[in-house]
C-alpha positions as CSV (number, residue, x, y, z in Angstrom):
1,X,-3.6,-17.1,-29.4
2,X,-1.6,-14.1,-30.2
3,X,0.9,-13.1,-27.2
4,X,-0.6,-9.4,-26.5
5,X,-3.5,-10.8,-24.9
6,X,-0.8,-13.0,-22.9
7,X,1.2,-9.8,-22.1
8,X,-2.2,-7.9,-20.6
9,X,-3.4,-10.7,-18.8
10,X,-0.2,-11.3,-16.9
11,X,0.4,-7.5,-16.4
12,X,-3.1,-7.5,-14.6
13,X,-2.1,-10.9,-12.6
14,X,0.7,-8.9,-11.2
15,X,-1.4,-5.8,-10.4
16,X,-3.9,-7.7,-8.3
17,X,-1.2,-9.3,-6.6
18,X,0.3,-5.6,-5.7
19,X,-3.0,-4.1,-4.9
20,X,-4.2,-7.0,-2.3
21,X,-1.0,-6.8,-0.5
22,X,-2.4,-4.4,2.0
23,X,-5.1,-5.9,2.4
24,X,-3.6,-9.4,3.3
25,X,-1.5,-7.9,5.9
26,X,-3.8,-5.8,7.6
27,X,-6.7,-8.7,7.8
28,X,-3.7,-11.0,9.5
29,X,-4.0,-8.9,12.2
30,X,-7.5,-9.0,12.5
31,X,-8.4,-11.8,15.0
32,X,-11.8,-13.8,14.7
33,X,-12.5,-13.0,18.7
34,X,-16.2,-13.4,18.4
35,X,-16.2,-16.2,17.3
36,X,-13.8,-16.9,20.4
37,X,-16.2,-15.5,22.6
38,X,-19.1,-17.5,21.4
39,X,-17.6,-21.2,21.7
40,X,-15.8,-20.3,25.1
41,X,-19.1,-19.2,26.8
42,X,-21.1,-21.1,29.2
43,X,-24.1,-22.8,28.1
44,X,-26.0,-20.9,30.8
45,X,-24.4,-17.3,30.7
46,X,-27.1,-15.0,30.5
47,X,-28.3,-12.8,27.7
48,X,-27.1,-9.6,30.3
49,X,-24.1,-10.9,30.7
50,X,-23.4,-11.2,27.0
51,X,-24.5,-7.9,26.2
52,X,-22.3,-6.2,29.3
53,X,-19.1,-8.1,28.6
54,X,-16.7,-5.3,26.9
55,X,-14.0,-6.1,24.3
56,X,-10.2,-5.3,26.2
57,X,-8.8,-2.5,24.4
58,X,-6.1,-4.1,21.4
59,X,-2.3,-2.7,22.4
60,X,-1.0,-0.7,20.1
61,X,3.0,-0.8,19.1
62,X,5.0,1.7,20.3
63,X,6.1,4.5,17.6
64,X,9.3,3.4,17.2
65,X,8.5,0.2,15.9
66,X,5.4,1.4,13.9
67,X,8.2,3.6,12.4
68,X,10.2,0.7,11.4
69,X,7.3,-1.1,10.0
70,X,6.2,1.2,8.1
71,X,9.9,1.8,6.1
72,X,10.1,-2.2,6.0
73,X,6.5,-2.1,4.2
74,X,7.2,1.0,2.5
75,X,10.4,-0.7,0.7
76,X,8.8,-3.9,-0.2
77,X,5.7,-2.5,-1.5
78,X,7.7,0.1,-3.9
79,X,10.1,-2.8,-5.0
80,X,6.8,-4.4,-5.6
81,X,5.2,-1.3,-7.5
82,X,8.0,-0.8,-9.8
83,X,8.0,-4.1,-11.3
84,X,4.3,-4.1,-11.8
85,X,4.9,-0.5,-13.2
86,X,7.8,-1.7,-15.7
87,X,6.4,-4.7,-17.0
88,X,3.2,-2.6,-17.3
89,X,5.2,0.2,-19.2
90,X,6.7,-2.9,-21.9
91,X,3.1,-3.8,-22.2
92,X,1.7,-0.5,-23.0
93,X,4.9,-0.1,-25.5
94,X,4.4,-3.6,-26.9
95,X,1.4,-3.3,-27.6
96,X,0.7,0.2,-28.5
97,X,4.0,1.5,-29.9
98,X,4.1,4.5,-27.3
99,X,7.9,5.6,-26.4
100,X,9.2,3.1,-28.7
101,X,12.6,4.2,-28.8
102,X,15.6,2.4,-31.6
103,X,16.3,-1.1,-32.5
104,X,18.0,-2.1,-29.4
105,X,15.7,-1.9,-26.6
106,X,13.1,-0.2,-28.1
107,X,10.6,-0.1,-25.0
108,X,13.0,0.2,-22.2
109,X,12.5,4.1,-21.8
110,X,9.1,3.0,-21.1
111,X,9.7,0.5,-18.4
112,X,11.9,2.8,-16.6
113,X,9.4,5.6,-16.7
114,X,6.6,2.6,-15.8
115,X,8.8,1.6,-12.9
116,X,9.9,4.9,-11.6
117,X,5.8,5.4,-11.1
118,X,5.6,2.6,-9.5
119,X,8.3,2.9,-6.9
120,X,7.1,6.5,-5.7
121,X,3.2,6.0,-5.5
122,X,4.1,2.2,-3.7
123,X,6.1,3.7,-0.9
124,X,3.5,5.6,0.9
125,X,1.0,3.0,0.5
126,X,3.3,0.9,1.7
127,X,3.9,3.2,5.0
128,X,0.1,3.5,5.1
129,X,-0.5,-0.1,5.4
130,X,2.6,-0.6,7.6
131,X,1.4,1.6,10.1
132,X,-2.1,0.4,9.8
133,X,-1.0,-3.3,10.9
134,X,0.7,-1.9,13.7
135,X,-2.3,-0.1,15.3
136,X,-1.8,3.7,14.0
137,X,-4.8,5.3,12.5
138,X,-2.6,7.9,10.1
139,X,-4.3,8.9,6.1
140,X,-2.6,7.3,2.8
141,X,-3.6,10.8,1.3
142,X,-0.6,12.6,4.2
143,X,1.6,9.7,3.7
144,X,1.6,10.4,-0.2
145,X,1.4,14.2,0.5
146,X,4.8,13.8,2.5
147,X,7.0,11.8,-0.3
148,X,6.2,14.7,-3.0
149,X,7.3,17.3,-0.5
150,X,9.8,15.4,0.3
151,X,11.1,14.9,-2.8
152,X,10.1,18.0,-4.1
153,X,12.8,19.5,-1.2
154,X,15.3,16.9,-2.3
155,X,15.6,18.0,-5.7
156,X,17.1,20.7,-5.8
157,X,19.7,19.5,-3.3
158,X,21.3,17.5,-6.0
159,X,22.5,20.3,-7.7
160,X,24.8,21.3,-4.7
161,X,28.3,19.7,-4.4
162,X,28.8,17.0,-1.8
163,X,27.0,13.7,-0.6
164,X,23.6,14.8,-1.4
165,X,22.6,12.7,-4.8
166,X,20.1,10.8,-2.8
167,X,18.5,13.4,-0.8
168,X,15.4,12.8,-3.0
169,X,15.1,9.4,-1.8
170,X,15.4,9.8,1.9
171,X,13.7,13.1,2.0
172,X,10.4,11.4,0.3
173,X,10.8,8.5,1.9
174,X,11.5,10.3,5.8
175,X,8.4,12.4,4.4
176,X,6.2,9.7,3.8
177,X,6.3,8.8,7.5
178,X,6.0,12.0,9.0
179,X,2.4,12.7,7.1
180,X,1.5,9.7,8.6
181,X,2.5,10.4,12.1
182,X,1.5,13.7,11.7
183,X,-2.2,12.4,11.2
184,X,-3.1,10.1,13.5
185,X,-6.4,9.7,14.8
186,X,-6.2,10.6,18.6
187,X,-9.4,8.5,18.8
188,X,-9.9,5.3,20.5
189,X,-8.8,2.6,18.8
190,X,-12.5,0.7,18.6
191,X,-14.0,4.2,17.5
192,X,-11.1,4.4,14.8
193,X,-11.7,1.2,13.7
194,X,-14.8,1.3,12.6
195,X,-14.6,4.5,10.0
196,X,-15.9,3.8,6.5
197,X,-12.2,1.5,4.7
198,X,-11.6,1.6,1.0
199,X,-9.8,-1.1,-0.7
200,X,-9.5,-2.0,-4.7
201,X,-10.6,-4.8,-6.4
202,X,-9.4,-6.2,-9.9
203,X,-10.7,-9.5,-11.0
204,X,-9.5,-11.5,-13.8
205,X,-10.9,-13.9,-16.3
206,X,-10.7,-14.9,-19.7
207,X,-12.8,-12.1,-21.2
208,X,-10.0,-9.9,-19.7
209,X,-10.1,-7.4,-16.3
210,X,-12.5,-5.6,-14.1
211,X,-11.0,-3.2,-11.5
212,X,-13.8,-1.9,-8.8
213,X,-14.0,-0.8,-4.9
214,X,-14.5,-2.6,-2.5
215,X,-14.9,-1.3,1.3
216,X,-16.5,-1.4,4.7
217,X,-19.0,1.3,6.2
């Protein structure tokens, strides 16, 4: 067995793993209450009963600590992304020869440009699933629309003398949150809950990897 097939096979390991965090935290919140409902009723409830009885409406956190959740998500799921991103940017060098660079570290330029993706595209998912276990109702799309601008504003900034070398970073990262606040759904929570929910799929097996969609209509 040569090791490249090693290399791809753990590269894709790793990218599940990243891709079906979100989805592991946002079904922990998701309680089984019918099947609560149906073992604590009465044997003799009625059928009217069953179908008048109405769901309490779930609490939803206050913004503040949505806010918080979402940086705390945002942070682990970009640490997250930008090792999956560098070990996938040695891969692709390894095993293609693309940016391979001198003798000493030859693929290292890029891991760093694997990682760096990585980091910005896993914040605002991060934020987006942050919020989503804390009851908002905001759009990944906004949330990934806010770090560009964000660090798109920042850039510049670190021409300019003084402390501002890591306005990139806070700008895309305070960005991030705001198009997710920006877009929440003033719906109910049980009419919000039940728009269509996209989530990726990668499944792997000897033969190699198959990425698809998954979701919920």
């Amino acid at each position: 067995m040569t090791p490249r097939p090693l290399i791809w096979n753990t590269f894709a390991s790793l990218l599940c793993i990243w891709m079906l965090m979100p989805t592991g935290a946002l079904a922990a919140g998701d309680a089984p209450r019918l099947s609560r409902l149906s073992l604590l009723s009465e044997p003799g409830a009625s059928q009217a009963s069953a179908d008048t009885w109405e769901e309490p409406e779930p609490q939803q956190a206050s913004r503040e600590l949505r806010i918080l959740a979402e940086v705390g998500a945002g942070a682990v799921t970009s640490l997250g992304g930008g090792f999956v991103g560098g070990f996938g940017g040695f891969a692709l060098c390894a095993n293609t020869g693309l940016g391979r660079g001198g003798d000493f570290l030859p693929c290292l330029g890029t891991a760093l440009v694997g990682a760096g993706a990585g980091l910005v595209l896993g914040y605002p998912l991060g934020v987006w699933w942050g919020g989503e276990a804390m009851g908002g109702d905001g759009r990944l799309w906004a949330s990934m629309l806010g770090t560009v601008l964000g660090f798109g504003v920042g850039l510049p900034l670190v021409l300019e003398e003084g402390p501002f070398a890591l306005a990139p970073i806070v700008l895309g990262m305070a960005g991030a949150s705001i198009g997710y606040e920006l877009t929440q759904n003033t719906a109910p929570s049980h009419v919000a809950s039940a728009r269509p929910r996209l989530q990726p799929l990668l499944s792997v097996s000897d033969k190699g990897a198959l990425l698809g969609l998954g979701g919920a209509f």
